[in-house]
C-alpha positions as CSV (number, residue, x, y, z in Angstrom):
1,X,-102.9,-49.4,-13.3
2,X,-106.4,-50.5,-12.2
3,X,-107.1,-51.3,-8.5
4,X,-108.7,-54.7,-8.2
5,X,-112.6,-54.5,-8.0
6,X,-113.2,-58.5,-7.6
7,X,-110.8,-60.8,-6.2
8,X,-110.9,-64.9,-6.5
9,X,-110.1,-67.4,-4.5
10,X,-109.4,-70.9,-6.2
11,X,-110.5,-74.5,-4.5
12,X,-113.0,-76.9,-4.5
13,X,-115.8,-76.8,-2.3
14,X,-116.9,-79.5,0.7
15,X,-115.4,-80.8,4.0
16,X,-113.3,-83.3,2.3
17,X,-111.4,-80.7,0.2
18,X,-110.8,-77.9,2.9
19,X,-107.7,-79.0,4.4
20,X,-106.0,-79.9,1.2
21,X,-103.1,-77.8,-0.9
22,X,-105.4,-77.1,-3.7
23,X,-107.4,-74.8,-1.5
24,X,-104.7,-72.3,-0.9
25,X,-106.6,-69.9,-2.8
26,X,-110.0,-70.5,-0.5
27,X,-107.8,-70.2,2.7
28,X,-106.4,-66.7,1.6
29,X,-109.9,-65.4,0.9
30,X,-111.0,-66.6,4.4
31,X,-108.5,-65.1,6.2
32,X,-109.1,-61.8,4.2
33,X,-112.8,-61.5,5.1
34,X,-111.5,-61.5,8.4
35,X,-109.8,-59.0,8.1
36,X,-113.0,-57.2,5.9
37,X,-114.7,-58.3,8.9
38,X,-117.7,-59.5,6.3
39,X,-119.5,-62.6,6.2
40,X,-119.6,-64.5,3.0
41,X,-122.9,-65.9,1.4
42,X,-123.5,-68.5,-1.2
43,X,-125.1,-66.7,-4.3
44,X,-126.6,-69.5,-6.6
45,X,-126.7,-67.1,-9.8
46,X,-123.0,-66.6,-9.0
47,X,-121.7,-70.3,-8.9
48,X,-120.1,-69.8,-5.6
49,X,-119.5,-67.9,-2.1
50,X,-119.5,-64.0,-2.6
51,X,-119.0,-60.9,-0.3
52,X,-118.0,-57.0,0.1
53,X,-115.1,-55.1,1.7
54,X,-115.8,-51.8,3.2
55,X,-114.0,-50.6,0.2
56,X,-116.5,-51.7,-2.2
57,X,-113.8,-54.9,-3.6
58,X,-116.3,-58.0,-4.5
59,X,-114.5,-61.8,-3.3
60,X,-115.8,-64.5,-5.0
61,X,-115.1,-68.2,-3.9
62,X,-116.5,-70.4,-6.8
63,X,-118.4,-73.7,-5.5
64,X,-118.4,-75.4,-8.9
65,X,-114.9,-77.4,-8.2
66,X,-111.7,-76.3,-9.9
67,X,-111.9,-76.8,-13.8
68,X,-115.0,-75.7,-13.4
69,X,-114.0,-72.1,-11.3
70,X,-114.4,-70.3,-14.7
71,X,-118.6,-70.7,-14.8
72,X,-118.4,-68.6,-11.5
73,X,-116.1,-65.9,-12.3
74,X,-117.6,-65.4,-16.0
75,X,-121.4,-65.4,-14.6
76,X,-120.1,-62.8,-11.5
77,X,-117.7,-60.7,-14.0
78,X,-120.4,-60.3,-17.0
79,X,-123.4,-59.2,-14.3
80,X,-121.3,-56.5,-12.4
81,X,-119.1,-55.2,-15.2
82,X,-116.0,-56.2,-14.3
83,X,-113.1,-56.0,-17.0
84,X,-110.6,-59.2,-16.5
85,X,-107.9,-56.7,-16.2
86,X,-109.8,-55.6,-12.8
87,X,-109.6,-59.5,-11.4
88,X,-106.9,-60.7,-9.0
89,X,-107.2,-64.5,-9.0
90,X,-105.8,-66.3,-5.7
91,X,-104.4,-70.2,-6.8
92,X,-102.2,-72.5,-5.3
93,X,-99.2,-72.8,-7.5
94,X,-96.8,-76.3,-7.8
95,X,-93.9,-74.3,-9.3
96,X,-93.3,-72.5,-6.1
97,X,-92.0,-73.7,-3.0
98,X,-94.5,-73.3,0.6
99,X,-93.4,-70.1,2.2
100,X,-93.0,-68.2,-1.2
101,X,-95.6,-66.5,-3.4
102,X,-95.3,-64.9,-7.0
103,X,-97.8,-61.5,-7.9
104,X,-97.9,-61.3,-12.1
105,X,-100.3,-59.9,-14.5
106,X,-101.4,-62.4,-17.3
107,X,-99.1,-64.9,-19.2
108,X,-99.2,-68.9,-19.2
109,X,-101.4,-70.8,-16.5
110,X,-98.9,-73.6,-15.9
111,X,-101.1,-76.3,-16.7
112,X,-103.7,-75.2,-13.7
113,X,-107.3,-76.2,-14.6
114,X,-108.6,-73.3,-12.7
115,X,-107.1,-70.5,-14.9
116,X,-107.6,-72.5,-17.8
117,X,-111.2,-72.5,-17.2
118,X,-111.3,-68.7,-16.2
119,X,-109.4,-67.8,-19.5
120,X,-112.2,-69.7,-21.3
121,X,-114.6,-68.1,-20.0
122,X,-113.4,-64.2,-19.6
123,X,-111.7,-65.0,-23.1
124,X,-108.6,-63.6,-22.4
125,X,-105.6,-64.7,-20.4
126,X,-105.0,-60.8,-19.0
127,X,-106.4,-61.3,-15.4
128,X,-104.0,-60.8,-11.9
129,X,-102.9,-64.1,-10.5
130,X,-101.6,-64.3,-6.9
131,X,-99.6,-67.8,-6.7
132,X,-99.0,-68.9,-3.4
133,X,-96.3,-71.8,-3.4
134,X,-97.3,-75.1,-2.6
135,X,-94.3,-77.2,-4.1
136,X,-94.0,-80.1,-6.4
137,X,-94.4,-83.6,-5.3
138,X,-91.4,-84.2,-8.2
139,X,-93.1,-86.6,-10.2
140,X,-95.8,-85.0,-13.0
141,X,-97.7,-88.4,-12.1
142,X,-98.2,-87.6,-8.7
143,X,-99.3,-84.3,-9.0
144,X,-102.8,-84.6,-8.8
145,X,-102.8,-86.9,-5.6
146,X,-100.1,-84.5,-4.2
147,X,-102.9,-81.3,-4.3
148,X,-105.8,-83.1,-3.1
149,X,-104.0,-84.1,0.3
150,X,-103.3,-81.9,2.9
151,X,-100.1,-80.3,3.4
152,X,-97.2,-81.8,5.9
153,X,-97.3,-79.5,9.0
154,X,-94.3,-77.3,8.1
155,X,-95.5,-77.0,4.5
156,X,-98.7,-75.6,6.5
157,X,-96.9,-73.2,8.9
158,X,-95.0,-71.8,5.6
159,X,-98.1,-71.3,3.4
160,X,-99.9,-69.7,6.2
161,X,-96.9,-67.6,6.7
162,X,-97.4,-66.8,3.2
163,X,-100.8,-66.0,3.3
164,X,-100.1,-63.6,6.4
165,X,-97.6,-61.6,4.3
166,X,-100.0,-61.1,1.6
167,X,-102.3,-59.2,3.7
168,X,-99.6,-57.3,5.1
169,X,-99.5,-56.0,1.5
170,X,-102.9,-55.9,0.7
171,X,-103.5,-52.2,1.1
172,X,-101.0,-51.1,-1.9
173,X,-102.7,-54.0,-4.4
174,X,-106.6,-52.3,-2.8
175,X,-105.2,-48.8,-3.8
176,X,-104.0,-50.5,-7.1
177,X,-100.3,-50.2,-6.8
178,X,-99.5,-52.6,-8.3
179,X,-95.6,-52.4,-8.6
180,X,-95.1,-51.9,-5.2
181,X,-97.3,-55.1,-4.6
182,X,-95.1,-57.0,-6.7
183,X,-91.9,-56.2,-4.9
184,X,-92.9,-57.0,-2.0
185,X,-95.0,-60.3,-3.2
186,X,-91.9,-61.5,-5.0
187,X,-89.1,-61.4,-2.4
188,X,-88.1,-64.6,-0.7
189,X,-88.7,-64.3,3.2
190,X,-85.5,-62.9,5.2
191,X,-83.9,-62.1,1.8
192,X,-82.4,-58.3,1.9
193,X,-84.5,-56.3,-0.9
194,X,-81.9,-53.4,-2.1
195,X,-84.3,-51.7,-3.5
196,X,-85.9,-50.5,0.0
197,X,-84.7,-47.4,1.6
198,X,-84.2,-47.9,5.1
């Protein structure tokens, strides 16, 4: 399989927006150009805030809000070449409780405005999604008060718990293993994974 030559971080730009769950996707960007040790810069042609790892793998943080993120990715994907099948898209993800995360390739978008706009505009659903767990507020009315507030303190400490892991694993999804990604993406925190040699 491919290795990842742009990844994408979902959220919606601003101060009042940066503390809130539908940013999951910015915050896991931010702590990986950290760890790039690179600076990102806004790039008006792109939509949004770009930068390089040392590795040569483009980030992209689109500035246009959420349903919107798709004007970004389309305008950065087209000008550098980039196949959807070599995009890994970071989102927050209601389905999935905080301290949990899900690693898949393609299939339904779950009613996020995000990847609905990105499939628009790459014109194909086929793209990398990394969904890290935010949880549901329980009522379908509620939801879309529920991601523009921040999270409860522990929800916090779990999604940045969350976040940490995911680097962890970073290097097998940079090299493009993908499988190996998943397994370790996919299994619940403290939960015995018999597949593992010890």
């Amino acid at each position: 399989m491919t290795a990842p030559r742009l990844i994408v971080g979902l959220g919606n730009p601003g101060r009042d927006y940066e503390e809130t769950r539908h940013n999951a996707g910015f915050w896991f960007c931010a702590r990986l150009a950290q760890t790039w040790g690179v600076l990102l810069a806004h790039e008006s042609r792109f939509h949004g805030v770009v930068g390089r790892s040392p590795g040569n793998v483009w980030m992209l943080l689109p500035q246009t809000f959420m349903n919107r993120s798709g004007q970004a990715v389309g305008a950065f994907a087209r000008f550098h070449r980039i196949a959807p099948a070599e995009i890994l898209v970071v989102h927050d993800e209601l389905d999935i409780p905080p301290g949990q995360m899900r690693l898949k390739f393609g299939g339904g978008m779950g009613g996020h405005n995000g990847l609905k706009d990105i499939a628009a505009h790459l014109g194909t659903q086929d793209y990398w999604r990394l969904r890290i767990g935010i949880g549901h507020p329980g009522d379908r009315n509620e939801v879309v008060n529920y991601v523009l507030k921040p999270p409860r303190r522990e929800e916090q400490a779990d999604i940045d718990a969350t976040i940490e892991r995911a680097l962890d694993f970073w290097p097998l999804i940079e090299k493009g293993e993908w499988n190996a990604a998943i397994q370790r993406a996919n299994t619940k925190p403290g939960s015995i994974n018999l597949q593992e040699k010890p």
